[in-house]
Structures are given as C-alpha cells and as structure tokens.
VODREN-368348 format. One record per atom (N, C-alpha, C, O): y negated, z, x; residue in three letters. Coordinates in steps of 0.001 Angstrom, whole numbers, padded with zeros to 6 digits, always signed. Atoms other than C-alpha are relative to their C-alpha. Layout:
N
YZXAla
...
% end
This chain:
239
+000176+000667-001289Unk
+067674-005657+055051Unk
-000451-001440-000235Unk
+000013-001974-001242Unk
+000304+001393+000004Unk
+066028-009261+055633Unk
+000810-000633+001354Unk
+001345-000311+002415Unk
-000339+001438-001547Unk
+066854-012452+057689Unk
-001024-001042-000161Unk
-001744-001479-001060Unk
+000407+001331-000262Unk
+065640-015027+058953Unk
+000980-001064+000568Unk
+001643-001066+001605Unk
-001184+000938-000657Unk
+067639-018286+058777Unk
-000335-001198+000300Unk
-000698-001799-000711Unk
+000704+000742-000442Unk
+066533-021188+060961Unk
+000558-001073-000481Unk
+001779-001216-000410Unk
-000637+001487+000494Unk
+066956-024635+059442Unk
-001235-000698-000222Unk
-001599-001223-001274Unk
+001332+001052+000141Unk
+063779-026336+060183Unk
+000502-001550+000857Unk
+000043-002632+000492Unk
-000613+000812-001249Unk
+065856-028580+063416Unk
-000105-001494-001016Unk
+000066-001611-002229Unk
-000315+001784+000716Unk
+065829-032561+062393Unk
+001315-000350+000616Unk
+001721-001458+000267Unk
-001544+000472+000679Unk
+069716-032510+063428Unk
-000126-001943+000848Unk
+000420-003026+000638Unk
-000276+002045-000855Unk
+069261-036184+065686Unk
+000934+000170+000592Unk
+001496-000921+000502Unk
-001595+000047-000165Unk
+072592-035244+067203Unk
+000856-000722-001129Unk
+001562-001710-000926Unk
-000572+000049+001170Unk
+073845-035352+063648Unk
-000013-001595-000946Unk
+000518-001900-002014Unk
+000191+000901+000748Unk
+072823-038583+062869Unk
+000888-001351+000001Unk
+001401-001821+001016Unk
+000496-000054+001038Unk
+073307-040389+060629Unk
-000298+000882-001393Unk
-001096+000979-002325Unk
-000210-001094+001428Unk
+073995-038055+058154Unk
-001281+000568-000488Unk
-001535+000838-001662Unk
+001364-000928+000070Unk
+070482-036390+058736Unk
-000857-001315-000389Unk
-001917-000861-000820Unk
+000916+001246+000206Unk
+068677-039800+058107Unk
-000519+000407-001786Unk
-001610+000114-002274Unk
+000194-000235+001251Unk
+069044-038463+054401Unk
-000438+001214-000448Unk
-001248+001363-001363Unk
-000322-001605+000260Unk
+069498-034698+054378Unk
-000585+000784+001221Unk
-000293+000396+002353Unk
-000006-000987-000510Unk
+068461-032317+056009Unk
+001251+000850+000598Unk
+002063+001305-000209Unk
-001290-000510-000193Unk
+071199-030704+058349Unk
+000387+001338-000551Unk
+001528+001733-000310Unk
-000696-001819+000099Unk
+071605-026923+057104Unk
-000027-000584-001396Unk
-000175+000426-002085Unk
-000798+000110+000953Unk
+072461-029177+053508Unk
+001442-001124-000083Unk
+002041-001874-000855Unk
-001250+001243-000032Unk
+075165-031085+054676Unk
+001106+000398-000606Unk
+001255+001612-000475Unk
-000758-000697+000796Unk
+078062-030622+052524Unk
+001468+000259+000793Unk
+001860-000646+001530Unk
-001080-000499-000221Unk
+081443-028623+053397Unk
+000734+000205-001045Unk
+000576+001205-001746Unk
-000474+000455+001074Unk
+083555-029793+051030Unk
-000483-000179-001405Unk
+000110+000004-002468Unk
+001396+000113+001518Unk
+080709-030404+048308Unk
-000748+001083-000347Unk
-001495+001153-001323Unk
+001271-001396+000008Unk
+078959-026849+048986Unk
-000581-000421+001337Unk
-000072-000726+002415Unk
+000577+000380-001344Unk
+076286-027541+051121Unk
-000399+001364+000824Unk
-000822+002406+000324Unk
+000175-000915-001047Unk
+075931-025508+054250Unk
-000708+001043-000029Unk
+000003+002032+000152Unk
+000741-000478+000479Unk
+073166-023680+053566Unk
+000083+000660-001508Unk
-000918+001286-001859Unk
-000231-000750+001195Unk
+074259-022329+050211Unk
+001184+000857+000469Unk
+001409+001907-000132Unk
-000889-000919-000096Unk
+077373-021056+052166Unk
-000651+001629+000535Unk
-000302+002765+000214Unk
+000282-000596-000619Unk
+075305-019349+054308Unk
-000879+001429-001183Unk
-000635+002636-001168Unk
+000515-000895+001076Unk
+073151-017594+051380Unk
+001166+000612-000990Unk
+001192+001775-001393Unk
-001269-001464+000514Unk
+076373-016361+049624Unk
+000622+001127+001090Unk
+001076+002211+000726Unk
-000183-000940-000958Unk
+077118-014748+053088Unk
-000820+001298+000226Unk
-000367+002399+000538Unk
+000358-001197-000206Unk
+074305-012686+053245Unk
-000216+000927-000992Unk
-000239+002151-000865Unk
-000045-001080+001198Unk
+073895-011678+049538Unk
+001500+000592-000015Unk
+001612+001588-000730Unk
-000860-001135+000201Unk
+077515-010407+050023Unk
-000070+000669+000714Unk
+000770+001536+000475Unk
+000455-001389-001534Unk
+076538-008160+053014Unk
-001396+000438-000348Unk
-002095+000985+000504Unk
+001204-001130+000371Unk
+073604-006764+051348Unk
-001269-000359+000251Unk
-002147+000469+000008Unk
+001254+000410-000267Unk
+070710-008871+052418Unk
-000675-000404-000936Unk
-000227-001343-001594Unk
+000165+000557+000915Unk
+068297-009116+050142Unk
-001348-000571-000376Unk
-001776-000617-001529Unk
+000240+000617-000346Unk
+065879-010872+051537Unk
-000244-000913+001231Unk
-000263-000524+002399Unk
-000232+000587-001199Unk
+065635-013985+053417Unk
-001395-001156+000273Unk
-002286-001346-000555Unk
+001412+000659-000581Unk
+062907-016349+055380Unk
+000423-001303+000488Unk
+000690-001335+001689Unk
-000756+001404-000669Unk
+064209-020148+055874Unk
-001431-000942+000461Unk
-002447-001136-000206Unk
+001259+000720-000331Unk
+061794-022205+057779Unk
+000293-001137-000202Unk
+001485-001364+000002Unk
-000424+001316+000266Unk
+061730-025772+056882Unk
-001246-000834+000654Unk
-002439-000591+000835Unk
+001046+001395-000402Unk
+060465-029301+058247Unk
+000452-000978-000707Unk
-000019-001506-001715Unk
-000201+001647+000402Unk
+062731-032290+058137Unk
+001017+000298-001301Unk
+001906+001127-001495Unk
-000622-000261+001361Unk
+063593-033201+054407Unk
-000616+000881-001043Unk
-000095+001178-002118Unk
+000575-001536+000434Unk
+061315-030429+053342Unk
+000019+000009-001659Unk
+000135+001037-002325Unk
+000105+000321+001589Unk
+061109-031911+049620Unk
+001683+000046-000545Unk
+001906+000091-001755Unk
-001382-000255+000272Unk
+064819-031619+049370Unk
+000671+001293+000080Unk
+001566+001477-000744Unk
+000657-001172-000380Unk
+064574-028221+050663Unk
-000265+000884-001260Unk
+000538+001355-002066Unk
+000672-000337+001026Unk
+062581-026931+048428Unk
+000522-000294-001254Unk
+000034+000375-002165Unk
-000358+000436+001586Unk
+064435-028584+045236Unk
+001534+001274+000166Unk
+002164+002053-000548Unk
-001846-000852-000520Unk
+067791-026912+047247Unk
-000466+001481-001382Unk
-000197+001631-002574Unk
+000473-001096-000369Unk
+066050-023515+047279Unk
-000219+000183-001826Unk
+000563+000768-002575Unk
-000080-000380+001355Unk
+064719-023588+043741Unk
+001239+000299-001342Unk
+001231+001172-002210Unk
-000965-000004+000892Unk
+067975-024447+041787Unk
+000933+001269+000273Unk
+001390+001866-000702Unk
-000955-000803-000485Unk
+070218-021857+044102Unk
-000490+001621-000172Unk
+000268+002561-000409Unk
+000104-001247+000167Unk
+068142-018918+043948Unk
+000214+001202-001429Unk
+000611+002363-001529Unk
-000405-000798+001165Unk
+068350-017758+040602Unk
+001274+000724-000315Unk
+001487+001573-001180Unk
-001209-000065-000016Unk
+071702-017543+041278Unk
+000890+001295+000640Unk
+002053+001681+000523Unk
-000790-000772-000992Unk
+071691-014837+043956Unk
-000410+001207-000310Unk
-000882+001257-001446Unk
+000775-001428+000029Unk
+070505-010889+044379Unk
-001206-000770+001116Unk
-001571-000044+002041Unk
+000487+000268-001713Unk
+068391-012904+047161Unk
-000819-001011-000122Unk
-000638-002202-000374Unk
+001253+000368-000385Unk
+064673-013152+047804Unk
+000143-001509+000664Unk
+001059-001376+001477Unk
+000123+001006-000951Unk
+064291-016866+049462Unk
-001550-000322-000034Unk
-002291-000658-000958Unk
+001611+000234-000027Unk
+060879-017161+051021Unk
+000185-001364+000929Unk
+000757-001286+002016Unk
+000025+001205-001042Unk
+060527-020957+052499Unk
-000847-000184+000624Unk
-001704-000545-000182Unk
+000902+000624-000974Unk
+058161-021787+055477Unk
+000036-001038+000340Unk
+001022-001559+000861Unk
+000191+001662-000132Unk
+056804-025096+055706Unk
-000297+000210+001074Unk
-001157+001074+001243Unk
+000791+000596-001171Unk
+056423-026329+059409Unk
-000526-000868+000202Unk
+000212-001730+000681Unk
+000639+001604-000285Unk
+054276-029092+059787Unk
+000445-000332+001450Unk
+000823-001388+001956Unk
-000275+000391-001821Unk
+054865-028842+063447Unk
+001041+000912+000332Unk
+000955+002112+000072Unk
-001184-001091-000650Unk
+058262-027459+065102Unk
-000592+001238+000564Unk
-000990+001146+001725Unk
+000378-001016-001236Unk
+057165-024116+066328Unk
+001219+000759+001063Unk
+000892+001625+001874Unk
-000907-000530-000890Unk
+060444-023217+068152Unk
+001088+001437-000678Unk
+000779+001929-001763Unk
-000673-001142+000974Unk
+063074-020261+067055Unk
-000761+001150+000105Unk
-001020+001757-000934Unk
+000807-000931-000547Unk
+061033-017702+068940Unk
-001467+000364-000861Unk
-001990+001439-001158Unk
+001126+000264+000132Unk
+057989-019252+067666Unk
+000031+000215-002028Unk
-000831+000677-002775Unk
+000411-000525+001204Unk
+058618-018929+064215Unk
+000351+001757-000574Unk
-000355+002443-001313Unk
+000167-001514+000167Unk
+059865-015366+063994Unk
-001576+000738+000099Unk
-001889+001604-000718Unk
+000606-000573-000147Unk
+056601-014563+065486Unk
-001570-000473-000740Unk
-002689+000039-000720Unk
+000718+000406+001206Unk
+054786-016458+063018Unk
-000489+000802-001551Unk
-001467+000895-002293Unk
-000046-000456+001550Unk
+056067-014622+060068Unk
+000299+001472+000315Unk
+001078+002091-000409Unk
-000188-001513-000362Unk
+055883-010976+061945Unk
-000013+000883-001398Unk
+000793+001774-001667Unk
+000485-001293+000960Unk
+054249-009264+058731Unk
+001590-000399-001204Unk
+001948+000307-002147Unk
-001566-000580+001643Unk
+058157-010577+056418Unk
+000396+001209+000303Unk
+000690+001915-000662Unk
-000851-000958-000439Unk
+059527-007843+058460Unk
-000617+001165+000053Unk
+000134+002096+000343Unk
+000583-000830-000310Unk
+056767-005462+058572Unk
+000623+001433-000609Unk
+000386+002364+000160Unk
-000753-001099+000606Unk
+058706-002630+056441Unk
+001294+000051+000703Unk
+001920+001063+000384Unk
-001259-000340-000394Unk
+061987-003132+058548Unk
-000104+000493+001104Unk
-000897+000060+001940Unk
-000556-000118-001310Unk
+063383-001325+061202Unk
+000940-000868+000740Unk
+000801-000822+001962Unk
-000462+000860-000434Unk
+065931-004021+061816Unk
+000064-001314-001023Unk
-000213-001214-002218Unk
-000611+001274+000648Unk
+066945-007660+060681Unk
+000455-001025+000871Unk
+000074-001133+002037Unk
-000598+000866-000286Unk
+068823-010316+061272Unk
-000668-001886+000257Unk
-001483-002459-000465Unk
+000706+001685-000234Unk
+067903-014254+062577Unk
+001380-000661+000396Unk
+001983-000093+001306Unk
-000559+000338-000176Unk
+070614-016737+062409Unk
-000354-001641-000517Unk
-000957-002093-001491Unk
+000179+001646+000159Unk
+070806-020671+062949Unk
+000728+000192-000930Unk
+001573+001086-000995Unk
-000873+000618+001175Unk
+072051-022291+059638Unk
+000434-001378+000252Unk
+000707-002106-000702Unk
-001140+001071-000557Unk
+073707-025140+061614Unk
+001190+000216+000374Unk
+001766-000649+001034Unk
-000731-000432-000705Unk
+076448-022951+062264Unk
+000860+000386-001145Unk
+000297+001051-002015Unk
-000627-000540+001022Unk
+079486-022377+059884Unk
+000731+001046+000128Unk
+001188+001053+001272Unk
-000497-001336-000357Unk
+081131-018917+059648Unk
-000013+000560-000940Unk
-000684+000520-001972Unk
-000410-000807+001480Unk
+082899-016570+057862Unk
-000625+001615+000415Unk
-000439+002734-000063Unk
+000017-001959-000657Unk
+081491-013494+059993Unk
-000206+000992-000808Unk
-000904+000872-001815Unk
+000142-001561+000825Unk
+081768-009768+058729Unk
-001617-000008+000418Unk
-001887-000076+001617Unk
+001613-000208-000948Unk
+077535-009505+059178Unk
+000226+001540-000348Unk
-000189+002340+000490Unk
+000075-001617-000097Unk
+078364-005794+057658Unk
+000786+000940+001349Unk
+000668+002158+001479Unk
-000659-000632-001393Unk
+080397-004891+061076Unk
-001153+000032+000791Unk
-001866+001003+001043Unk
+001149+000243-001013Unk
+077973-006399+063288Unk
-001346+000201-000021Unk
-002169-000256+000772Unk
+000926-000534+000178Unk
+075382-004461+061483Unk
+000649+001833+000463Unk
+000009+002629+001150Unk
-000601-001491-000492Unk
+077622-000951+061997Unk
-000479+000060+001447Unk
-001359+000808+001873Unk
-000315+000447-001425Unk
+078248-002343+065647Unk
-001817+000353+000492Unk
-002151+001346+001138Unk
+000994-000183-000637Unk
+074395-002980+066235Unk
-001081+001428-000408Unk
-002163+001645+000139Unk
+001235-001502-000099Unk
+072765+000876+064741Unk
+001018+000771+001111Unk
+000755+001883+001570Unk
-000694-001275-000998Unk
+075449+002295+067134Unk
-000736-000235+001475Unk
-000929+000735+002208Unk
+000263+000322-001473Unk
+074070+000462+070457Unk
-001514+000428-000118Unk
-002136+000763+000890Unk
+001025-000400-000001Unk
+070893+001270+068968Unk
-000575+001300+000766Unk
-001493+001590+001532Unk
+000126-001780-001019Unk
+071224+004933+070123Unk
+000236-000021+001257Unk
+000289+001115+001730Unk
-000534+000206-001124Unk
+072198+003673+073420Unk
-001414-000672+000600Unk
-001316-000739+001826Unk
+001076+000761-000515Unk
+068678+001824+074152Unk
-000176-001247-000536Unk
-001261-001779-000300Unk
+000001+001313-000064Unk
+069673-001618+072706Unk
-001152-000561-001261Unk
-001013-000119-002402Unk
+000677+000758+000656Unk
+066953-003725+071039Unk
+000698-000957-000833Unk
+000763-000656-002024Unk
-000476+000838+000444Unk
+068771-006827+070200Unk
+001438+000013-000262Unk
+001783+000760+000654Unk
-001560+000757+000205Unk
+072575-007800+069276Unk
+000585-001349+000139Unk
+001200-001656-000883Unk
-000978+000837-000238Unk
+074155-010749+070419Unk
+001088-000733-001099Unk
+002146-000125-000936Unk
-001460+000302+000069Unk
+076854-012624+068410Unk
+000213-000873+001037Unk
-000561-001683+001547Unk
-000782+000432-001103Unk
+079181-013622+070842Unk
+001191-000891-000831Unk
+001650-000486-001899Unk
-001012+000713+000202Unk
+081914-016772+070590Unk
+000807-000118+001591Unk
+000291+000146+002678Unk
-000516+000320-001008Unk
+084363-017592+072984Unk
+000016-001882+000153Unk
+000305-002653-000762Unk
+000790+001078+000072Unk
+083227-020905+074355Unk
+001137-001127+001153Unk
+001604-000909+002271Unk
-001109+000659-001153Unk
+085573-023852+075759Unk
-000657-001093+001344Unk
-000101-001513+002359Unk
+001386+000564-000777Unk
+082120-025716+077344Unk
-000882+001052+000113Unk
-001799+001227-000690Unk
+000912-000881-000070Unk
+080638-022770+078875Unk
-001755-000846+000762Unk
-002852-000288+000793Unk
+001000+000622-000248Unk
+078132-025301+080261Unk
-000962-000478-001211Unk
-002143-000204-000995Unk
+000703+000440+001015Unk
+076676-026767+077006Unk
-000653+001270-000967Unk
-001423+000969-001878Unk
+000761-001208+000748Unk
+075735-022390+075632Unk
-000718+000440+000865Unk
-000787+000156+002061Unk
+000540-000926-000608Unk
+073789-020136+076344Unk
+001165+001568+000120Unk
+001558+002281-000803Unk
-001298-001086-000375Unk
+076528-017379+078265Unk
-000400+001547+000652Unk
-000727+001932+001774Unk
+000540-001564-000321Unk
+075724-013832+078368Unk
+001643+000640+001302Unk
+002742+000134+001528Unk
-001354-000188-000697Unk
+078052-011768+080869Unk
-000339+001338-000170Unk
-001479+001639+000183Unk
-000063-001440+000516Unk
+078712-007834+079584Unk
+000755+000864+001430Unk
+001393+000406+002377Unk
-000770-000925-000357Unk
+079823-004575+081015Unk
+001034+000405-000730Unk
+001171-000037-001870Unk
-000863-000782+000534Unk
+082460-002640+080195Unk
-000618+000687-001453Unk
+000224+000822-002342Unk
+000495-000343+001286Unk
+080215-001252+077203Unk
-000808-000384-000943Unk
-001424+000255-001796Unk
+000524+000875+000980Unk
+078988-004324+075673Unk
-001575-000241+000484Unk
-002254-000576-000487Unk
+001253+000076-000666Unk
+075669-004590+077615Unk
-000238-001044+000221Unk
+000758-001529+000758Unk
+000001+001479-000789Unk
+074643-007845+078538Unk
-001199-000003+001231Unk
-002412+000176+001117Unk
+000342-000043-001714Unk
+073728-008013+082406Unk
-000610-001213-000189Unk
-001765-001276-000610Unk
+000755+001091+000195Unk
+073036-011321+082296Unk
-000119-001211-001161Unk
+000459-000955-002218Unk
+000258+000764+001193Unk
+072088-014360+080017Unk
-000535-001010+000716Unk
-001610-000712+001238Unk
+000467+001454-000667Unk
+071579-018209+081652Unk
+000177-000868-001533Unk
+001139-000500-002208Unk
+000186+001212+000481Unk
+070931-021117+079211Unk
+000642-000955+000045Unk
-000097-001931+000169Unk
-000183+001323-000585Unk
+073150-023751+079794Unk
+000857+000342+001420Unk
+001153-000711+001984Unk
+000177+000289-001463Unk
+074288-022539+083376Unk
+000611-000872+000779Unk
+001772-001105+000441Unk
-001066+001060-000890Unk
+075613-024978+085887Unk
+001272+000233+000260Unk
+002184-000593+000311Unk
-000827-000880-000521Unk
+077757-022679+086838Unk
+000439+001363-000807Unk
+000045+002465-000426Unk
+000191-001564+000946Unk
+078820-019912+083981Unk
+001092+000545+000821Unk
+001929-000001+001539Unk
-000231-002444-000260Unk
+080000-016187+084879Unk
+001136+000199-000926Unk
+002001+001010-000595Unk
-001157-000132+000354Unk
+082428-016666+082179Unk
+000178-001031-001451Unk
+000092-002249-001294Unk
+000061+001039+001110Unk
+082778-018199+078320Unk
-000164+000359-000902Unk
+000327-000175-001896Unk
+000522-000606+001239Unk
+081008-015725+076097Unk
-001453-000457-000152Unk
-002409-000308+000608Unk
+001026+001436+000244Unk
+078629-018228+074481Unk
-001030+000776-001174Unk
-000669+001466-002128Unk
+000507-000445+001483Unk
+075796-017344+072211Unk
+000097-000716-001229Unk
-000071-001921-001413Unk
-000843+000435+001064Unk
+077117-017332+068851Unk
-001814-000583-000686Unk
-001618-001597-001356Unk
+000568+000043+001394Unk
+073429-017645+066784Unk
-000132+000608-000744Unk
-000640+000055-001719Unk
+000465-001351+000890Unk
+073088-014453+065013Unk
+000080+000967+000854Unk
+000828+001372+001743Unk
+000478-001767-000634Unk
+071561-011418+065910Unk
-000224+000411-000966Unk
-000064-000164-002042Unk
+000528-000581+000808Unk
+070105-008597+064434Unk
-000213+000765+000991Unk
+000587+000930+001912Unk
+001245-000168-000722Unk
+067348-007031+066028Unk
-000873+001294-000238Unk
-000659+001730-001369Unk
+001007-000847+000551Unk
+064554-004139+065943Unk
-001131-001029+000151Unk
-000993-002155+000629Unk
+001657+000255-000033Unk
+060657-004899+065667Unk
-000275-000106+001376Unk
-001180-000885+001673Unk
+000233-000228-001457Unk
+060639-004258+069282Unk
+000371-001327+000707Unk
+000210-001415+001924Unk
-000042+000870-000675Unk
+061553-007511+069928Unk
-001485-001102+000364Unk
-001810-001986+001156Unk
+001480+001004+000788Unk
+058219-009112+068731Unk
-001114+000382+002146Unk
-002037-000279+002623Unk
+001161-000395-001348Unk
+056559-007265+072744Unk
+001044-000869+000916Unk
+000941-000693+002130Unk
-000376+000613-001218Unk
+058937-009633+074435Unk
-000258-002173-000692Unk
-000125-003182+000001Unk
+000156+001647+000446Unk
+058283-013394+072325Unk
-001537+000049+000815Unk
-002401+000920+000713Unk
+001078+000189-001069Unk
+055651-014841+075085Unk
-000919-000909-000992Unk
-000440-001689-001816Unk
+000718+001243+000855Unk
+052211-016710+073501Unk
-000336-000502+000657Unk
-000887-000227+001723Unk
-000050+002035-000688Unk
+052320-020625+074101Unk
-001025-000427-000771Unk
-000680-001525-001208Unk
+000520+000937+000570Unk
+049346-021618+072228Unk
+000288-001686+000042Unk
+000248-002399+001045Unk
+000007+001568+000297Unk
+049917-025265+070636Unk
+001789-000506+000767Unk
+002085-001701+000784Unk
-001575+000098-000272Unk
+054036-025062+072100Unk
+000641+000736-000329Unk
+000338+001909-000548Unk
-000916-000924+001018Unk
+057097-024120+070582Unk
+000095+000990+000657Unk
-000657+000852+001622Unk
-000810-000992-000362Unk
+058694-020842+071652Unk
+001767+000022-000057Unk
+002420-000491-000965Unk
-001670+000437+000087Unk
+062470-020836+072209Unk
+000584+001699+000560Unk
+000226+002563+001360Unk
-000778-001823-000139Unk
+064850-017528+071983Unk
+000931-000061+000820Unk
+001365+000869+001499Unk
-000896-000600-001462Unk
+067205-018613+074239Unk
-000572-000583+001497Unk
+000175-000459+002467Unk
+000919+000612-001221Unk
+064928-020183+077060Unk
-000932+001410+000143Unk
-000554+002319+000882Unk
+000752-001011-000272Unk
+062098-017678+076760Unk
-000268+001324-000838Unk
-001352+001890-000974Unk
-000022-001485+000301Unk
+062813-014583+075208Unk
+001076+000713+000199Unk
+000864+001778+000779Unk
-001416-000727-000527Unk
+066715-013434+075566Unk
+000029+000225+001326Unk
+000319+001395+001577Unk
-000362-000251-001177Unk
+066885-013742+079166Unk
-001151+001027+000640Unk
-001074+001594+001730Unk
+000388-001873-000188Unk
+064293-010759+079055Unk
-000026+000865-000488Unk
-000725+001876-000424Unk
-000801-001182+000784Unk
+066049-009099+077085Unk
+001091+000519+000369Unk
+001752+001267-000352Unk
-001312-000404-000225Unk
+068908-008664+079372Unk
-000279+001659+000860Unk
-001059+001809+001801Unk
-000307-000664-000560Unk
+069824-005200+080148Unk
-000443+000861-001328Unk
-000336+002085-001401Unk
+000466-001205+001297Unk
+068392-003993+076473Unk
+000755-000826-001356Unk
+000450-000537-002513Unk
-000422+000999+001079Unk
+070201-006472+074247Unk
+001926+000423+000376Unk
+002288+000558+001545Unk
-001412+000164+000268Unk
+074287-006101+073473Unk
+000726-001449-000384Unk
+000145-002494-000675Unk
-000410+001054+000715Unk
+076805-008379+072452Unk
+001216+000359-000224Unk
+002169+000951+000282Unk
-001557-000934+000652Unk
+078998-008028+069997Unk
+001065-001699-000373Unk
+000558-002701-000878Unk
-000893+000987-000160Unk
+082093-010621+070105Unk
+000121+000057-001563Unk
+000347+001101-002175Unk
-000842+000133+000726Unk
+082796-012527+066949Unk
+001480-000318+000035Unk
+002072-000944+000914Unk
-001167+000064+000183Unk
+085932-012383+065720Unk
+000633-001211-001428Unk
+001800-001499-001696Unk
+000107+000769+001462Unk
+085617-014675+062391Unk
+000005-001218+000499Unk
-000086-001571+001675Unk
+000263+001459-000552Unk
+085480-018017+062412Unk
-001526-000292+000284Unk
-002481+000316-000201Unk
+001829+000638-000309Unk
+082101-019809+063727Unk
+000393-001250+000483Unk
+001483-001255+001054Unk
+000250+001268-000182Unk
+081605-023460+064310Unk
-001471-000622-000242Unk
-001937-000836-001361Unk
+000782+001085+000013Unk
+078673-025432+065312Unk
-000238-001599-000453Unk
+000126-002434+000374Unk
-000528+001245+000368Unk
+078487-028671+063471Unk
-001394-000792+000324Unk
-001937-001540-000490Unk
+001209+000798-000246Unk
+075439-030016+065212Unk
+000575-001629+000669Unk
-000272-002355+001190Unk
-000312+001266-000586Unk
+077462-033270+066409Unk
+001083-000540-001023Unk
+001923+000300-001345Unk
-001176+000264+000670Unk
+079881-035682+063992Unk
+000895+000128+000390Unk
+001747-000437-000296Unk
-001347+000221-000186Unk
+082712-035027+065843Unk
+000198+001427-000744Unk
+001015+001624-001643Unk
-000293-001006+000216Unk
+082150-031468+065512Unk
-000085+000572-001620Unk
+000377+001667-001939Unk
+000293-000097+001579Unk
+081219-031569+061517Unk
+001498-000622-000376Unk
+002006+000173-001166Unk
-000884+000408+000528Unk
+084470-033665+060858Unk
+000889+000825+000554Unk
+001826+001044-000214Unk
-000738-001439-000149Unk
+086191-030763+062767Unk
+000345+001160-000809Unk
+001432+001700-001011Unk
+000211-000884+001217Unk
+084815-028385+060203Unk
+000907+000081-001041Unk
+001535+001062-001440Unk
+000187+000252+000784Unk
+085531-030116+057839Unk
+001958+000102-000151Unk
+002596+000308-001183Unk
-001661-000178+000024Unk
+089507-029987+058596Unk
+000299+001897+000560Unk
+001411+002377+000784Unk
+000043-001229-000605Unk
+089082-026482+059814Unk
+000133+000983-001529Unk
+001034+001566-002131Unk
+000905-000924+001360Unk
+087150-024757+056788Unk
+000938+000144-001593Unk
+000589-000784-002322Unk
-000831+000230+000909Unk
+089493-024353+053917Unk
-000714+000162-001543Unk
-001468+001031-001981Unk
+000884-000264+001624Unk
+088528-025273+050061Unk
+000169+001198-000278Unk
-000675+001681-001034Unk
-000180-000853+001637Unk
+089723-022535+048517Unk
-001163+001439+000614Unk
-001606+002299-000146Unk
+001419-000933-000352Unk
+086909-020214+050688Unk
-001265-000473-000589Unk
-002212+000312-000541Unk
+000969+000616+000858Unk
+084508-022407+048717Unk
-000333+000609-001191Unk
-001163+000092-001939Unk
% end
C-alpha cells in the first residue's frame, strides 16, 4: 500500500519555531515529527510513501536522505515551488498510485499513535457498502475551528461543513484517510489555484465517504500552545 503525507504547509501559526525548520521536523522529544510518522507507516505495512515539500525544502531533503535507509519505506519527495493545495497535490502525482486500488493521505502536522492497520480493515469493509473514502474521525472540544462530519448509525457521513458556525456535533476531521482511485473524478480543476480536500472535495463526497472514529491518540501541533501540549502529552519511552 502507498501514502501520501502532506508536509509542504510553512506552519506561520507555528512560528517561531518554523522560521528555522520546517514544521513536519519539529522535534518530539528529539525525534522529529516526521520520522515518527514514517516509523508509523513502515510498521503497518506501507511501503511506499509521497511527501510533498516547500518550506525548508533543503532540510527536507537532507531529513529524507539520512532516514530512509533506515526503513522498508520507499520515500518519493515532491518539490512545490508553488503551494498547490492538499487536493491539488494528490492530483498532481495521480500516476504514484496508478497500481493501487487504495491508499492512504495524511497531514504530517498531526501526532498519533493510530492503529492505520484497523482503519485499513475498517475501510475494505465499507468498501463493499459503496464507500469511496474513509474519514479519521477525533472527538473535537472546538467544533468550530474542524472540519465536522455528522454520521448515521452505520458510519456514513451525511454531512461534512468546514469550520461550521454552527456544528451538528464534535466529530472533527482527524487528517487521515484512505481512499480508492475513485476519488481522483471528484478533485475539481483550478488552473493556476490550489485545491483544498476539505473545502472542495470532501463535502462531495458526503454520502460515499465513512468515518471511522479514532481511538489512539492524535494531536494537532499546528499552534505553540498546542506543540508544548504534545510535548507533555507524548511519552519518551514511545520514542
């Protein structure tokens, strides 16, 4: 199976810290973020992956070289000169995936211990049910600041708002999916503008897309309060 793991973002929430680094290498207790995330998927069987890069890109790239030797796990890096959006780069790099029936796309601003081998069981079962996409799902204490899907009784997601003024409830998108090919007839073309997956492609995906609730830890550390959170959260000895 492949992924794609997004860490092109320049992280200006994050700053200062990003003034130097690149955010998906910021360190969690002296492993940087981005290396946690690549021992996550070589232990769930992925064995290759697609990281898009911008800001820092020469740091990046030095990351990428020293760590891979290290893993079962392909790392193909994409240089962006220009942000193309999350949407926008999946549909950039259509032909990594051209041999898969499914794979996975997950922000690498996001720390987590998730089972991805459940929420790969979880998503060939909904498969037989109609579902294209998978969802991870968090439970969210600012349902205003996610994007908040709202399910049936059998994991369906009815709806999906951005942000809403007003959320439906506090199942937040977690940042990982895993996906068929079939998603590629719903990413819309913006010549010369980004594309965005939860603005313009999830919310027409509702009624063919699932969501499957994590249960693991997950944390967003796109803000210092929320990185020094982590950072008391995350325990060495998972390092």
């Amino acid at each position: 199976m492949k992924a794609f793991l997004l860490a092109a973002g320049i992280g200006s929430r994050l700053k200062p810290y990003t003034d130097t680094m690149p955010k998906c290498l910021i360190p969690i207790h002296a492993k940087p973020l981005l290396q946690i995330w690549l021992e996550l998927l070589d232990r769930h069987g992925i064995r290759e992956v697609l990281i898009n890069i911008h800001h820092h890109a020469e740091k990046l790239d030095e990351f990428i070289a020293g760590i891979e030797p290290a893993l079962q796990l392909k790392i193909t890096p994409f240089h962006e000169q220009t942000l193309l959006g999350s949407a926008g780069t999946i549909a950039a790099n259509k032909a990594f995936v051209d041999d898969c029936d499914d794979f996975m796309i997950a922000y690498a601003d996001n720390l987590t211990r998730i089972n991805l081998s459940d929420m790969l069981n979880f998503h060939r079962r909904i498969k037989t049910r109609g579902g294209i996409l998978t969802m991870g799902l968090i439970r969210s204490p600012n349902p205003r600041e996610c994007g908040i899907a709202v399910m049936d009784t059998e994991n369906k997601i009815l709806e999906f708002i951005e942000k809403p003024q007003n959320p439906l409830g506090n199942l937040a998108n977690g940042g990982i999916y895993i996906t068929t090919r079939d998603i590629f007839s719903f990413i819309p073309e913006t010549p010369g503008a980004p594309v965005d997956l939860g603005f313009d492609v999830l919310p027409a995906l509702v009624g063919k897309m699932f969501g499957y609730e994590i249960k693991e830890y997950l944390r967003d550390i796109g803000t210092p309060a929320s990185y020094h959170m982590a950072l008391k959260e995350w325990p060495q000895r998972d390092l």
